[in-house]
C-alpha positions in Angstrom: 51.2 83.3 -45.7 48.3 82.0 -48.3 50.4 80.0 -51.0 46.7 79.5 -52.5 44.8 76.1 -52.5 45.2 72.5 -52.4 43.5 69.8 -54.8 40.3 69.5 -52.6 40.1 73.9 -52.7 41.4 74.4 -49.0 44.0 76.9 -48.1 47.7 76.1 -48.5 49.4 78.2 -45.5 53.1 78.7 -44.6 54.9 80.6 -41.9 55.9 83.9 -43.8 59.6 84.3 -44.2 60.9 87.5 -42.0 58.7 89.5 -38.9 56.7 92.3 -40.0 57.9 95.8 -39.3 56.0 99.1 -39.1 57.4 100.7 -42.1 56.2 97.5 -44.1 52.8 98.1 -42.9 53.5 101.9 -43.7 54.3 101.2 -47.2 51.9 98.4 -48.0 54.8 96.1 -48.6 53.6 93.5 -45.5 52.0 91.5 -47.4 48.5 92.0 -46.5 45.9 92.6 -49.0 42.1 93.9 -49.8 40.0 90.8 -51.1 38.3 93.3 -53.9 42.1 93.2 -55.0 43.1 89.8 -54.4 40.9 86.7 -56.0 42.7 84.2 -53.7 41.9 86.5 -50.5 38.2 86.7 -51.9 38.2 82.7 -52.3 39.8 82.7 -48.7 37.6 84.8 -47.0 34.2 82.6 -48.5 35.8 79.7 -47.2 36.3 80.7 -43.4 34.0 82.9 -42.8 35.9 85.8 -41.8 34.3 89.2 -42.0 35.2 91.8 -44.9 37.2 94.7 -43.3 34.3 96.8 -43.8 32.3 95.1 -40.7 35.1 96.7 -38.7 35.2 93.3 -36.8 38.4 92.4 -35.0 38.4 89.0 -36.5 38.7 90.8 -39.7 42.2 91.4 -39.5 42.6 87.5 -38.8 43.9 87.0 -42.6 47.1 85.7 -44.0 49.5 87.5 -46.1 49.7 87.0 -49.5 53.9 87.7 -50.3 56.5 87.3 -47.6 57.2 90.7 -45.9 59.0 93.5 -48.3 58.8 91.6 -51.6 56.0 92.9 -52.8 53.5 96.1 -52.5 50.0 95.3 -52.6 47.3 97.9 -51.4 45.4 96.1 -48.3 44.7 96.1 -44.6 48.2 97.5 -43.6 47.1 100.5 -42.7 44.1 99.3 -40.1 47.3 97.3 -38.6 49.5 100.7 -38.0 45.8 101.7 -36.3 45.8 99.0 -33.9 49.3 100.1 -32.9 48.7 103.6 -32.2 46.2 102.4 -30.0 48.2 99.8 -28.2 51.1 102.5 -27.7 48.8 105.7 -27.4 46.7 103.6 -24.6 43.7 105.4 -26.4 41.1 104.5 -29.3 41.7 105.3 -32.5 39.2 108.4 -32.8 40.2 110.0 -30.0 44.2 109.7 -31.0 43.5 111.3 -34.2 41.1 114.0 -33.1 43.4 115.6 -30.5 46.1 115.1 -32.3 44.9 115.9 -35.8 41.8 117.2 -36.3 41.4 119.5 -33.5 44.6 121.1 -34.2 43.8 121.5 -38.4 39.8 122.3 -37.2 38.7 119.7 -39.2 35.6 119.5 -37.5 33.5 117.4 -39.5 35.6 114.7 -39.6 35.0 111.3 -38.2 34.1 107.9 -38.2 31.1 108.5 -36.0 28.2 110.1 -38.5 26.8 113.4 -36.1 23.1 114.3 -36.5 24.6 118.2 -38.2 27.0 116.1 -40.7 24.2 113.6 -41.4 22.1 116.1 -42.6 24.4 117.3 -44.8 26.2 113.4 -45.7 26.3 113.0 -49.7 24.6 109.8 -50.6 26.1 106.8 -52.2 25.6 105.8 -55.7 26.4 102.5 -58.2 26.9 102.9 -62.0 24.9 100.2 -63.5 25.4 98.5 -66.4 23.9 101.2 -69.0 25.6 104.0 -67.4 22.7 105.4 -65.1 23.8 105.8 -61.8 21.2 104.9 -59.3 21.6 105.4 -54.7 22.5 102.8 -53.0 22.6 102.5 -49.2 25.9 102.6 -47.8 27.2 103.7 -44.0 30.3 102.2 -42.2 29.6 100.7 -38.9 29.1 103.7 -36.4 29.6 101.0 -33.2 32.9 99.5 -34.3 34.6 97.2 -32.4 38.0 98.7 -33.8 38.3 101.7 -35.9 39.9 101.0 -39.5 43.4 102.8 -40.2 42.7 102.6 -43.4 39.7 104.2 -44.0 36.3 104.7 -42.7 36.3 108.5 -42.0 33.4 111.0 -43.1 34.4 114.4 -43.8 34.3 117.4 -46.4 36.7 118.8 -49.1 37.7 121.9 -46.9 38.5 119.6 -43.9 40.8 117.3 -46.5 41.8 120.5 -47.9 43.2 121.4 -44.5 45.0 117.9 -43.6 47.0 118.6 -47.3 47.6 122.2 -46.5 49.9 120.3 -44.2 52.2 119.0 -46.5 52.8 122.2 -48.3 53.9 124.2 -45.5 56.4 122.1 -43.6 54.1 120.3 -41.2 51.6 123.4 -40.3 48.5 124.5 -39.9 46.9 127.1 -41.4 46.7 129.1 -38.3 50.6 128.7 -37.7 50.8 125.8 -35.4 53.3 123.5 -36.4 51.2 119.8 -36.2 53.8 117.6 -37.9 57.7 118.5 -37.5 59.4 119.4 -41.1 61.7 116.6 -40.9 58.4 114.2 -40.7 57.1 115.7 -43.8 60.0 115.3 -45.9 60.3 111.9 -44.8 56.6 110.9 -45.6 57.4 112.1 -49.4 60.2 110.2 -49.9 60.4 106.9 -51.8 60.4 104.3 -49.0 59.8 101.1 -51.4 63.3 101.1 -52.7 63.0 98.8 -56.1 59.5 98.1 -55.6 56.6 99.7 -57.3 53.0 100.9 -57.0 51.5 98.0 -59.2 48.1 98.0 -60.8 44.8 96.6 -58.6 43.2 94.3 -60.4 39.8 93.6 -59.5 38.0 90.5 -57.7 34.7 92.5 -56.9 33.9 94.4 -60.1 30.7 95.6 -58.5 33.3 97.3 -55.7 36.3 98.7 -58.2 37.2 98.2 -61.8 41.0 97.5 -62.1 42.6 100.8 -61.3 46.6 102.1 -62.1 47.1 105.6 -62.3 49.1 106.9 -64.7 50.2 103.7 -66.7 53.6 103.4 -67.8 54.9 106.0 -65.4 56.5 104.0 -62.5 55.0 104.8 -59.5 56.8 104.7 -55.4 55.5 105.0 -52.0 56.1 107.2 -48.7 54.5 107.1 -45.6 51.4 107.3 -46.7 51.2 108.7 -50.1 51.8 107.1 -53.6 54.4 109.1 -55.1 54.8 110.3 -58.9 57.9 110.1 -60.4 57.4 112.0 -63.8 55.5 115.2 -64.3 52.1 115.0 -65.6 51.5 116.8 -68.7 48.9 119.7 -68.0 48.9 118.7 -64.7 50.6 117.6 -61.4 54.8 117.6 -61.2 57.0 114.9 -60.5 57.2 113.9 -57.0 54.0 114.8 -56.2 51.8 112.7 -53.3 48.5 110.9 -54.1 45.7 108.4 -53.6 42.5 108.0 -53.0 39.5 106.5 -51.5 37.0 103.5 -52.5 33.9 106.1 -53.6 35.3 107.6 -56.2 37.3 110.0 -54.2 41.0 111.6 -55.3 43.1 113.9 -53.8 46.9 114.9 -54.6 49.4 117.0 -53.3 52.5 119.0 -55.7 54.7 120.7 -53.4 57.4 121.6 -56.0 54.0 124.0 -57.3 52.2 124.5 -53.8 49.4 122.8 -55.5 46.8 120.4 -53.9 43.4 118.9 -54.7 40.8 117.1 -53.8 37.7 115.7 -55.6 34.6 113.8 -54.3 32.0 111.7 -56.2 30.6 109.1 -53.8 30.1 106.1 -56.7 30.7 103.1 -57.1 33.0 100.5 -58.7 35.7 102.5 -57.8 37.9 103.9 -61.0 35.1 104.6 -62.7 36.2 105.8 -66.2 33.7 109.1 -66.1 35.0 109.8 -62.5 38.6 109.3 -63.9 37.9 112.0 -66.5 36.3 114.2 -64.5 39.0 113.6 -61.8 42.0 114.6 -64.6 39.8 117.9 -66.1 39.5 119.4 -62.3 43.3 118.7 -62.0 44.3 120.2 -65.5 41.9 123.3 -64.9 43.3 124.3 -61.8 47.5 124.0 -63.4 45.6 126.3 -66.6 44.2 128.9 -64.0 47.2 128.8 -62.4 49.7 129.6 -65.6 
């Protein structure tokens, strides 16, 4: 574990207090972190030379945690852990475990973290606000030779595909065609709280040119399944309470209300992440659907 730094700058480390477990990395409460989130983690990474996560680099994942296992959630590079063991107990790469187990059965087939010459002529470009407002492309592809693939992000896809992954979760684990994909009992269990006391706290940013500091719905405490942040309050106009959310670094949100059989996804490909106009647009699709809907 990274106490922080010594008098001369270099890392103060500590054995962490506890083993890690699986629902830890599950529910971000491991300890691990992203650097755009955590200053010390950016200071940390400058000073080693280890890669960003985005390389897709194994020695990437060769960070220190920042709190002691299950005292603390922080958003970070839990999830590209839980990868890493579905391959080690799986015997197969990451791809291929989630494309015959997911995609294929949900037909998401334009989903991947390999870029296809039909989806690449179709792939939305990336774009940075700058500092008067204008938005201008930038280039921007994940690595499509990885050594591993990340858990926690790095897939290409469309809204109908992600539309078809939620569908899930609002009709007890199946597919649209019928086929059951996930049992009901696993579905239940992914929306319940599994933080206990702990709470979704707010990312503060270390990278403003990668995310401004992002909460959703301040003041509302917020909890965490297995896999989804979870809302405890209704939203007014919008979303009810216990519904499932995130989203992704570009600008991308997606939420799922089972108590109203309701779920969304929006896409804007930008960057910093949280980007107020995004944020607005984000909360006007969400409240127009709930006003069609009345």
């Amino acid at each position: 574990m990274l106490e922080g730094f010594d008098a001369k700058g270099e890392p103060k480390l500590r054995p962490a207090k506890g083993a890690i477990t699986l629902r830890q990395l599950m529910t971000h409460t491991a300890g691990f972190c992203y650097n755009m989130w955590n200053g010390d983690m950016a200071v940390y990474l400058d000073k080693t030379g280890i890669p960003a996560i985005t390389t897709c680099k194994n020695d990437a994942l060769k960070t220190p945690i920042m709190s002691d296992p299950g005292t603390r959630w922080e958003y970070g590079t839990n999830i590209d852990f839980v990868g890493k063991a579905i391959e080690a107990t799986s015997g197969k790469r990451l791809d291929a475990y989630l494309r015959d187990h997911l995609f294929a059965p949900l037909g998401m087939n334009d989903t991947s973290f390999k870029i296809s010459d039909a989806m690449r002529k179709r792939l939305v470009g990336m774009h940075a606000r700058g500092e008067d407002g204008s938005l201008a492309a930038i280039p921007f592809e994940l690595e499509q030779e990885p050594e591993f693939h990340m858990g926690g992000g790095g897939l290409y896809s469309t809204a109908g595909d992600y539309l078809a992954f939620e569908q899930v979760f609002l009709s007890q684990g199946r597919a649209a065609d019928g086929a059951q994909v996930l049992k009901p009992e696993t579905v239940a269990l992914m929306a319940q709280n599994a933080i206990g006391d702990l709470e979704v706290r707010l990312l503060r940013t270390a990278v403003p040119a990668s995310s401004n500091d992002a909460e959703f719905f301040p003041g509302m405490v917020k909890k965490w399944g297995l896999g989804f942040m979870i809302s405890t309050a209704p939203v007014a106009g919008g979303r009810s309470a216990g519904s499932l959310a995130w989203a992704g670094l570009a600008n991308t949100y997606f939420w799922i209300d089972p108590a109203n059989g309701v779920a969304g996804v929006i896409l804007m490909q930008l960057l910093p992440f949280a980007d107020a106009k995004a944020l607005a647009a984000f909360d006007g699709f969400e409240k127009a659907i709930y006003t069609a809907l009345a």
